[in-house]
Every structure is written in structure tokens, then in C-alpha cells.
N, C-alpha and C positions, 0 to 999 in steps of 0.2 A: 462397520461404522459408516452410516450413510450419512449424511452430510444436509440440513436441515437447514432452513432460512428463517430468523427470529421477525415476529414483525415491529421489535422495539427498535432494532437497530438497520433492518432489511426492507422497511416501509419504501414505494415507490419516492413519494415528494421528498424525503429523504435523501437520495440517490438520486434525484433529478437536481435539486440544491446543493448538492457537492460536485457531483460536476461540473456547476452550475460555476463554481468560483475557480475550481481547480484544474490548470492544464497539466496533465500528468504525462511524462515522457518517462517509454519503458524501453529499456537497453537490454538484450541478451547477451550474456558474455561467458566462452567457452572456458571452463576452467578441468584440471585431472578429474578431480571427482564428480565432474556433472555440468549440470549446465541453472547459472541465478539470471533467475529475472528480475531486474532493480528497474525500480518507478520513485523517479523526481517528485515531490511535491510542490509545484512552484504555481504563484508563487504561494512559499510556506503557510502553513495551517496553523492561526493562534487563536488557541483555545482560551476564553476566561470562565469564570462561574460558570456548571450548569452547561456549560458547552462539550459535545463530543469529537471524536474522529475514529469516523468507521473506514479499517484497516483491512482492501480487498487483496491478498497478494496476488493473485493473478487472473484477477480481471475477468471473473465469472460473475461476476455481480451481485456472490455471497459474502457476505462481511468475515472475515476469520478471526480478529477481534477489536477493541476498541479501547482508544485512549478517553480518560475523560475526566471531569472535572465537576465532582457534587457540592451538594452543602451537607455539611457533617456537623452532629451535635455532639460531645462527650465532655470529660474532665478536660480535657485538652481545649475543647472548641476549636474553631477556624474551619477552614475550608480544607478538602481531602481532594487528593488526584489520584485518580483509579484507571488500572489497566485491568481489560478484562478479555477472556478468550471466550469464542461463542460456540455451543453446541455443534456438532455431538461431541462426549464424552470422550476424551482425547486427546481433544485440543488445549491446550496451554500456556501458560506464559511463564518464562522462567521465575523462580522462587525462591527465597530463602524464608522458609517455615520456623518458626519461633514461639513452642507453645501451642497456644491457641491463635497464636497472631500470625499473619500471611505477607510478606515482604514483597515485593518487585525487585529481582535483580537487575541493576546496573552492570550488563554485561560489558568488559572492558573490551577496547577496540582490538579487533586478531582475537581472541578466545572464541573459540568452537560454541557452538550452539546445536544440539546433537542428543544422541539415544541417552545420553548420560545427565544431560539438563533433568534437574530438577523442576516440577513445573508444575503449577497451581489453575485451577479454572478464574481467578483474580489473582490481584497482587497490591495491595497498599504501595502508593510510590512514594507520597509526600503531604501533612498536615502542616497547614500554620505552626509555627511551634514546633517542629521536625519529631521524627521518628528514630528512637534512636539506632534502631535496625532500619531504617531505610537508605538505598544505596542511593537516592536522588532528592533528597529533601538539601537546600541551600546550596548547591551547586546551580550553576549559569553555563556551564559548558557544554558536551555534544556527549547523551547520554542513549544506552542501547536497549532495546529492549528486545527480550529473544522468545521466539514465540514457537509453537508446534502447532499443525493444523491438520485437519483431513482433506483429502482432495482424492474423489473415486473412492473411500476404503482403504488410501495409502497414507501413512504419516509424512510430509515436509518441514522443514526447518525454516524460518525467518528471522530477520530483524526491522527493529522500526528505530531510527534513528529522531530522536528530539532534544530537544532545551526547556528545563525546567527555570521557573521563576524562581527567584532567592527565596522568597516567604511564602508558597504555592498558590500564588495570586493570578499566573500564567502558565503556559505551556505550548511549544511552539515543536510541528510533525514536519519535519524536514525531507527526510525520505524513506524509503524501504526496500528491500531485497528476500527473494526467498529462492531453495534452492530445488530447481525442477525434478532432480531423479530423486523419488521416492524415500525416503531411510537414511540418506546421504546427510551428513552435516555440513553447517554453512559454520563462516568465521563474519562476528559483528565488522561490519564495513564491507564485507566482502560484494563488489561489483560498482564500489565507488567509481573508481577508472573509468567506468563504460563512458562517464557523462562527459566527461573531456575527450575520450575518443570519438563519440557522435557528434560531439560540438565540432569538431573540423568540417564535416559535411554541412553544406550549405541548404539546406531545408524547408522550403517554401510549400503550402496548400490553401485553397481556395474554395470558395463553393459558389456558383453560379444559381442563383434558385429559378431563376426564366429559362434557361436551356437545363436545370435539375444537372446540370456536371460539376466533378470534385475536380480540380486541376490540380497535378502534383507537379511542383519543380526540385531536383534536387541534382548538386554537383556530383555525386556518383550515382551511375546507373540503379534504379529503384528496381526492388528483386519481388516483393508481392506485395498487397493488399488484402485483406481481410475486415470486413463490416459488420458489426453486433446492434441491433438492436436494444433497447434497454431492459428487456426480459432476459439476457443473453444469448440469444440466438442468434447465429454465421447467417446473414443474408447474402454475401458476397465472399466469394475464392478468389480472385485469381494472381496469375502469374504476370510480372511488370520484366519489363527488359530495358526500356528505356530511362534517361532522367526526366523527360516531360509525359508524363502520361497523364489521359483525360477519361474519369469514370464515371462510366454512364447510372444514373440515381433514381432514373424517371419511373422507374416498376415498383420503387417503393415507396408506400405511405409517409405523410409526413410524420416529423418528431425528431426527437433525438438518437444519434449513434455517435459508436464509438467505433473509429480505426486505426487497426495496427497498421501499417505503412514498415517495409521490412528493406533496411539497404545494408548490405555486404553483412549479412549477418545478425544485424542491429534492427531493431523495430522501434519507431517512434508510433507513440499513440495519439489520436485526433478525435477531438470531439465535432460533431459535426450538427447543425440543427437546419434539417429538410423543411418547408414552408411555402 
């Protein structure tokens, strides 16, 4: 299974535009079976009409899949919200299958998401006029969506955490997690924690664009850095010791990056724009 980039939902300006609004902070958090990397959406993503959210679990700059939100025509009418999983063949979103009809499951908070999910390349979440198999049509509360993806040839597990609108008029992408070792299953909420334990560290960065330096301040000792380009390629490794460190930027071209910044374990990410 290799792992393919759509250009409906993988278009650069795309990806330049969401970032563009989105600060995403990504927590790693050691758990028995492995190790989830949960990313914040703050602040949160509301979707109306016609609007998407491209869902990258770990920050490769491939979409794995997407929430979203069409116009739909049928006996029903109204508007439709759609979750979809993106290529290759494998990837999915949990399901409850009915017929000829394809559901979204509303995974409940703590249930496994794992080899045993049933799991669809879309999922019907919610029509004007509700669905009467769907698990997220007139609810307002905090609903899961559990996802499978390729990464290298290997299967991982996620969830996307949102709020739908009572009559599917909105839809609102709160956070997500997925779970790094390969085959392993994750539980919906699983690596909420992390964002209360990162919040205690105190977290400051800067960018200097006349000296080209990134300044990091942070109340406990800062452990690495790491800088991606927007194609996803590592321009930058290194190793931090201190809490004030100053990274030098001047070898690289203008534009946009993204950095993981890694303390006692924990990684916050940064967007950065060089100029």
C-alpha cells in the first residue's frame, strides 16, 4: 500500500490556507500500547456549506482524510456532511453499513478504534432532516470519528474529534489523535491529557526576519527541534539543551515552515513564515 497524494484535497494553496488560519499544537504521549500523537485545532475549524477539513494525522503533508460539508439533492433534500478517507485502498473511516447505504460511526468516547472497526472509504454523517442510521445527525455535543490510514505500507488508527450542527447546517473540527505503532489500536479521546500537561510549560517563539533567527523561550529545558518545509521535507535536526535557544534560518529560502519544537517529551508545533 503506498500512499498517494489526491490533488482535490492535497493542492498546495490549499495547505498554504490552512495553515494559514490554523495554530496546531502536537503532544506526544507515552501510553502501554504505543505511542499517539494528538494535534489541537485551535482555534477550532467551523465548517459551513461547501466547506472542508483536510485531516493530516501526522504532519506529512498527506491528507489521510476529510471532513466536509456538500449540497446534496434527493427526496430528503438539505444539505449533507461527509466524512471521507483518502487513497490508497485501506484507508477508512469507521462505518455502519446498511444495505446500500454507508453510515459514519459516532465512536463513543473510550471504545477502541482498531483491526476490528468496520470501516468504509466514506461515511454519511448527517442530512437536514436526519438520517435514521446516522450516529451524528441532531446532536451538538463532542462526536468521534475513527479513522484507519496508511503510513509507509503500515495500517494506523485515529480519531477526529468534532460538533455537529442540530439540522447539519455546521460543523465544528476540534482536535485529533492517532496512534504511532503500526496495527496497534487507539481508544476515541485517547491523548486528550497531553494538552493540560503541555499547557503547564510556559512556551514562547519568535522569528526575527533581519538577523533570519527563530528564538525559543520555554520554562523547562527545550530537548529538540526539527523544520519541514511545505513539501515535507526535514531542513533542520537538531538537538536543544537549553530553555532559551536561538535558531539560526539564514541557509534557507523564504516561505513557509512548520516546527516540531520537542520539551520533556512533548512536541509543540510552529508555523513559521521566512521573508
Amino acid at each position: 500500500m503506498k500512499k498517494t497524494t489526491l490533488k482535490h484535497s492535497n493542492n498546495l494553496s490549499k495547505r498554504l490556507a490552512q495553515y494559514g488560519v490554523l495554530s496546531l499544537a502536537i503532544a506526544g504521549v507515552s501510553e502501554a500500547n504505543g505511542q499517539i500523537q494528538y494535534t489541537d485545532v485551535d482555534p477550532d475549524f467551523v465548517g459551513t456549506l461547501q466547506s472542508s477539513f483536510d485531516v493530516d494525522f501526522n504532519g506529512d503533508t498527506i491528507v489521510d482524510a476529510v471532513i466536509e460539508q456538500t449540497s446534496f439533492s434527493s427526496s430528503g433534500g438539505g444539505n449533507i456532511q461527509l466524512m471521507r478517507a483518502i487513497a490508497p485502498v485501506g484507508n477508512g473511516i469507521a462505518a455502519n453499513i446498511v444495505g446500500n447505504y454507508t453510515y459514519g460511526v459516532n465512536v463513543p468516547y473510550g471504545s477502541a478504534i482498531g483491526s476490528t472497526t468496520t470501516v468504509a472509504s466514506f461515511g454519511d454523517m448527517c442530512q437536514a432532516g436526519g438520517y435514521t442510521n446516522s450516529g451524528f445527525c441532531g446532536t451538538t455535543a463532542d462526536s468521534y470519528v475513527g479513522v484507519a490510514f496508511d503510513i509507509s505500507g503500515s495500517t494506523h488508527y485515529g480519531w477526529v474529534r468534532l460538533e455537529m450542527g442540530s439540522s447539519s447546517s455546521n460543523f465544528t473540527v476540534k482536535d485529533f489523535a492517532y496512534e504511532q505503532t503500526a496495527d496497534a489500536s487507539i481508544n476515541a479521546g485517547d491523548g486528550l491529557l497531553s494538552v493540560d500537561e503541555f499547557a503547564n510549560n510556559t512556551f514562547t517563539h519568535s522569528y526575527n526576519k533581519d538577523t533570519n533567527n527563530l528564538t525559543l523561550n520555554s520554562s523547562l529545558p527545550l530537548s529538540s527541534i526539527e523544520v519541514f518545509n511545505i513539501l515535507g521535507q526535514r531542513v533542520i535536526n537538531q538537538s536543544l539543551s537549553q530553555s532559551n535557544e536561538v535558531i539560526g534560518m539564514s541557509n534557507l529560502q523564504d516561505g513557509m515552515y512548520i516546527a516540531k519544537v520537542s520539551v520533556k517529551g512533548q512536541t509543540q508545533t510552529i508555523k513559521i513564515i521566512k521573508q
